[in-house]
C-alpha positions in Angstrom: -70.4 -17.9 71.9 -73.6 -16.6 71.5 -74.1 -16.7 67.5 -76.7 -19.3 66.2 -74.5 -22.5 65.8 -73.1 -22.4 69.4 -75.8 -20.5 71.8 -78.2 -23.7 72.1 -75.2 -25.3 73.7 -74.8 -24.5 77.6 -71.1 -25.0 77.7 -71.2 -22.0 75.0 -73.9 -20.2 77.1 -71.1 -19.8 80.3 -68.1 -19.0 78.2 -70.1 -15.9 77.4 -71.0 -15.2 80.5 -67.3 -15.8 81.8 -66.4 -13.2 79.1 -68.2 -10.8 80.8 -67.3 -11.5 84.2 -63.5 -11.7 83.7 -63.5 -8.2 81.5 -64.9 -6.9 85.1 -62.4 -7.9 87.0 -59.8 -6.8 84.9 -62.0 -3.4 84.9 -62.9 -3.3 88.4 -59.5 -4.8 89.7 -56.4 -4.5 87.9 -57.1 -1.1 86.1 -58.2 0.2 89.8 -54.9 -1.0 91.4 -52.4 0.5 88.3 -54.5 4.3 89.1 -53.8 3.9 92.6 -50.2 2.8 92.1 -50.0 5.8 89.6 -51.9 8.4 91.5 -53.8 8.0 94.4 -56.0 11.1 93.8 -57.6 9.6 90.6 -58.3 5.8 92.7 -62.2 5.0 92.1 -61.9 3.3 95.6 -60.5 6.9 97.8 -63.5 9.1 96.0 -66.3 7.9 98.9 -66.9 5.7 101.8 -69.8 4.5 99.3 -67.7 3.7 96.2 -64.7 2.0 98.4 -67.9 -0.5 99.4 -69.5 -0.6 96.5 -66.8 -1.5 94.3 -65.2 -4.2 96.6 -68.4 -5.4 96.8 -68.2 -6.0 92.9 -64.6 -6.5 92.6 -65.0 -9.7 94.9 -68.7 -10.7 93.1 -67.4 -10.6 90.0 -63.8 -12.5 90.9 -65.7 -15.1 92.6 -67.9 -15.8 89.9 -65.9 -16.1 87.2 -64.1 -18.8 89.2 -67.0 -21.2 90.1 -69.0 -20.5 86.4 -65.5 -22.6 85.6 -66.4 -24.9 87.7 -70.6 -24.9 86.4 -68.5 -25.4 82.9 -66.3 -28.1 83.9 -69.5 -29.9 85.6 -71.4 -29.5 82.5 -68.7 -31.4 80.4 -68.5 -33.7 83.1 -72.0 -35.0 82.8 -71.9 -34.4 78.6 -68.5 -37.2 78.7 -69.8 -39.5 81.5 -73.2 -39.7 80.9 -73.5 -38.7 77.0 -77.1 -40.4 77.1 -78.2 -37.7 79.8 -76.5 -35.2 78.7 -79.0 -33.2 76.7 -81.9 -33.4 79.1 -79.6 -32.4 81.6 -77.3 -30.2 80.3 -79.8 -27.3 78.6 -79.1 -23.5 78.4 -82.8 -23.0 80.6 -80.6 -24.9 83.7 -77.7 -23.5 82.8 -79.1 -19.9 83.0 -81.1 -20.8 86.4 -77.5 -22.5 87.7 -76.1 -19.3 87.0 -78.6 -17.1 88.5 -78.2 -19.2 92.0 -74.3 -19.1 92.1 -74.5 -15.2 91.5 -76.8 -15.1 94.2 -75.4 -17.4 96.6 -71.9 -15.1 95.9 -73.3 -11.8 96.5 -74.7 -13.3 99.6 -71.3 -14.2 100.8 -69.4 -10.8 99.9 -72.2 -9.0 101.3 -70.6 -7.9 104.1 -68.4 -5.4 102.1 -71.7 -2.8 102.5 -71.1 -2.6 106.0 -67.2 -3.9 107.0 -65.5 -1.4 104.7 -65.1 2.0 104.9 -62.8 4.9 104.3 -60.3 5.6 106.7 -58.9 8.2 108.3 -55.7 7.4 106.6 -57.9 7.4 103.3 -57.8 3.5 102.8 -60.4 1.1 101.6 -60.3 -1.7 103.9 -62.3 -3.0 107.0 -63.6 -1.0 109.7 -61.8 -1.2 113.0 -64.8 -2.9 114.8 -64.3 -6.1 112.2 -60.7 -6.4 113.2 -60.9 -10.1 113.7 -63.4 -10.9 111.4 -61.0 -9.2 108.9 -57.9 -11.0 110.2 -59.0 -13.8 111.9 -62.4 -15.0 109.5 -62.4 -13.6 105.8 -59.0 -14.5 104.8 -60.1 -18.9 105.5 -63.4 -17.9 103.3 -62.0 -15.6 100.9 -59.7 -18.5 100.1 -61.8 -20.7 100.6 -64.7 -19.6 98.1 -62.0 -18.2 95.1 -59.2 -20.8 95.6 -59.5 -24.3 97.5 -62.6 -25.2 96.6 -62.5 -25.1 93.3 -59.0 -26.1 92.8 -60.2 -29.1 94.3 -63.8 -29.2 92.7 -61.8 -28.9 89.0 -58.8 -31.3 89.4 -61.8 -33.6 90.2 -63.7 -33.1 87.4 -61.0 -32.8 85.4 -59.4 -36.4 85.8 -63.2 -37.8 85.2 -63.3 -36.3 81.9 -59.8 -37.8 80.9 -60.8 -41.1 82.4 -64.3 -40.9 80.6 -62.7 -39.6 77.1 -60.3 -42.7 77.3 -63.0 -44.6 78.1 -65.2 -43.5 75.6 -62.0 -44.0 73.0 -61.4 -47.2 73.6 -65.4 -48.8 73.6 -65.7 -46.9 70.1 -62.8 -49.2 68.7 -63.8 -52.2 69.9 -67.3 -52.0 68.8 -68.3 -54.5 66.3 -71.0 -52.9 64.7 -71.4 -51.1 61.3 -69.1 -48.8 59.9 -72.1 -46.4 59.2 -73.3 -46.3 62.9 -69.3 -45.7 64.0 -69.2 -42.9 61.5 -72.8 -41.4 62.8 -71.4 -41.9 66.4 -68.4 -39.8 66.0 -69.9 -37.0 63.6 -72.5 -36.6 66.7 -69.9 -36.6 69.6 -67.0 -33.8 67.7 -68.9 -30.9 68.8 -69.4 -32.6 72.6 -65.2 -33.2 72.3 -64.1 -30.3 70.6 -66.1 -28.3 73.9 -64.2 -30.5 76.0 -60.7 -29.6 74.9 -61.0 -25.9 75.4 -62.9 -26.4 78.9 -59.6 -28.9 79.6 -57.2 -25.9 78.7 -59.2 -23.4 80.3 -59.7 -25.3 83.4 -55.7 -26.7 83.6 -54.4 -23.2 83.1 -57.0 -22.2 86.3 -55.6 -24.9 88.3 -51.6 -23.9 87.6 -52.4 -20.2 88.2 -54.8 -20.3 90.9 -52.2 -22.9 93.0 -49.3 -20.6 93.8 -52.3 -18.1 95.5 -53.8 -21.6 97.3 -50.4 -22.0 98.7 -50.0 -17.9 99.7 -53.1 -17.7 101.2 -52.5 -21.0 103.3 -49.3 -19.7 104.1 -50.4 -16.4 105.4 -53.1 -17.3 107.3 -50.7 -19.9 109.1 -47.9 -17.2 109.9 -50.5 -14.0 110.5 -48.4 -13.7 113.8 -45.1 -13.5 112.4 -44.3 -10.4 110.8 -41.1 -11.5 108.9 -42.9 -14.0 107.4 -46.3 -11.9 106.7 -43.5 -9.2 105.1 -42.0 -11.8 102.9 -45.2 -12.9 101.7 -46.4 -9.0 100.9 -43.2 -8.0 99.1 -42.0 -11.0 97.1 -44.7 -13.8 97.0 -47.9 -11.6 96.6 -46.6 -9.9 93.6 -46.1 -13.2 91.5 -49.5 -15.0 92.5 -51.3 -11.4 91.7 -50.1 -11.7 88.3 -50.6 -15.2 87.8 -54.3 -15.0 89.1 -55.1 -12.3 86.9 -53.6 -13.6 84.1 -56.3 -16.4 84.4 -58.8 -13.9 83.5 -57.1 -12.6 80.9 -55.9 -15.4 78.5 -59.9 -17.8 78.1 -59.6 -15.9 74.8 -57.0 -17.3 73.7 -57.1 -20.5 75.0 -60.6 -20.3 73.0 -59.0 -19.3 69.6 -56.1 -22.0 70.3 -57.6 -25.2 71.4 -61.6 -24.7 69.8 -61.5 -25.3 66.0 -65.3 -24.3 65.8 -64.3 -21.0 68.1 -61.6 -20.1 65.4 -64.5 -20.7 62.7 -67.1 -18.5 64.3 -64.8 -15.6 65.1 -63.6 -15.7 61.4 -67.1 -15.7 60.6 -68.0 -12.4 62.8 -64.8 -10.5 61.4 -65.8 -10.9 58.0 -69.6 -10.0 58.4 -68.5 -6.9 60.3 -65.8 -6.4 57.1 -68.8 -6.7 54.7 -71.1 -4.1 57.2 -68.3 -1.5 57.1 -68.0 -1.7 53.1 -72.0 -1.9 53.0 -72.1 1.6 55.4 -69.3 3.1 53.3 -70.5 2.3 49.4 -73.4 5.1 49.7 -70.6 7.7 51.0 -68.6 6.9 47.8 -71.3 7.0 45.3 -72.7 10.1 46.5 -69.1 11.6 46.1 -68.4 10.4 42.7 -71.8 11.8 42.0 -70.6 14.8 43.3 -67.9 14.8 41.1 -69.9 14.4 38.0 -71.9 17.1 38.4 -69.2 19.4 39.4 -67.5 18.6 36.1 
């Protein structure tokens, strides 16, 4: 996202940021979890009261911002499809970089807290200090689901209908234009890139909204039934599992969507492979020709 063709572009310029955030959530989250399900001794979250803080801290950053740079991408095509006049003095890399800066911000402000509500327990867990009982029970669960879940679901089913409606829009005044064939043909050639962005947002963005739902719905639920332990049990055993996997499994599979849905994608990752083929023949000719040369004077 970042080579030559596609960095001017600030769709481009999140989808490498949202790279780097979702490879730290898988780092900071789902490789923590498998250590402590394999050995509790080796967790990164049991070593210190400072690291169990530390880390949430940027276990919860990084989740949160990988959702809502979604929802700075899915804004940004917005505007690019509805308002294609405005679209490139709007949509720049300078406010996409300062729109960025201002969510990561705004996020750290909000998780925060994690410096001084966790702690290591007696028990040696990671989770909130006694004397934030009900903020932890009764407060954090509405705005942790709140900040990663509900509002953007919401936010991105919204932008993403607006797009469709626009794109058929758009489709259907570019038939019945009655205007030259050349200015049609100039018309298209300059909105392909500006459509081709849009279908990978669309598939990023729908496979967010089918495996962010089913954890909507379980953090609803739970914060609902806190008081009813069956229920809360349920949910821990059976329900959590499923949605865990599904949420991460949205930060795992933009690459892919990437390489399926972007034809320009597919064209610039062809093109890094085989420059970094060509650098690994150029780094091993020398080696080569100083053994042959070897060889010759041996013989």
């Amino acid at each position: 996202m970042r080579r030559r063709r596609m960095s001017h572009l600030s769709t481009c310029y999140y989808m490498g940021i949202l790279a780097v955030a979702d490879t730290s959530v898988l780092l900071l989250g789902l490789s923590v979890m498998w250590i402590f399900e394999v050995n509790r001794k080796w967790s990164l979250l049991l070593q210190s009261t400072y690291i169990c803080k530390i880390v949430s801290l940027l276990f919860y950053t990084v989740s949160d911002v990988s959702v809502w740079l979604v929802c700075m991408m899915s804004v940004d095509r917005c505007i690019a499809v509805a308002r294609p006049l405005h679209a490139s003095s709007i949509c720049t890399v300078r406010r996409a970089r300062i729109s960025a800066s201002i969510v990561v911000i705004c996020i750290i402000l909000i998780n925060i807290h994690f410096l001084f509500t966790h702690h290591l327990s007696i028990e040696n867990e990671c989770w909130f200090h006694e004397r934030y009982e009900f903020f932890s029970r009764h407060i954090w669960p509405w705005i942790d689901a709140a900040v990663y879940s509900v509002l953007p679901f919401i936010l991105l089913l919204t932008m993403n209908l607006i797009i469709v409606h626009s794109l058929f829009q758009a489709r259907r005044s570019t038939t019945n234009l009655q205007i030259y064939q050349s200015q049609i043909t100039r018309q298209k050639n300059k909105l392909s890139m500006s459509r081709k962005l849009t279908t990978m947002l669309l598939a990023v963005t729908g496979f967010f909204l089918l495996s962010s739902f089913p954890m909507v719905c379980l953090q609803i639920y739970t914060n609902i039934h806190k008081n009813n332990e069956y229920k809360q049990q349920l949910a821990q055993l059976y329900l959590k599992p499923l949605c865990e996997t599904l949420q991460y499994s949205n930060h795992c599979v933009n690459f892919f969507l990437y390489a399926i849905t972007g034809r320009a994608f597919r064209h610039e990752l062809k093109r890094l492979f085989d420059s970094i083929a060509v650098k690994m023949h150029l780094s091993t000719e020398p080696i080569q020709k100083s053994n042959d040369l070897k060889i010759k004077i041996n013989v």
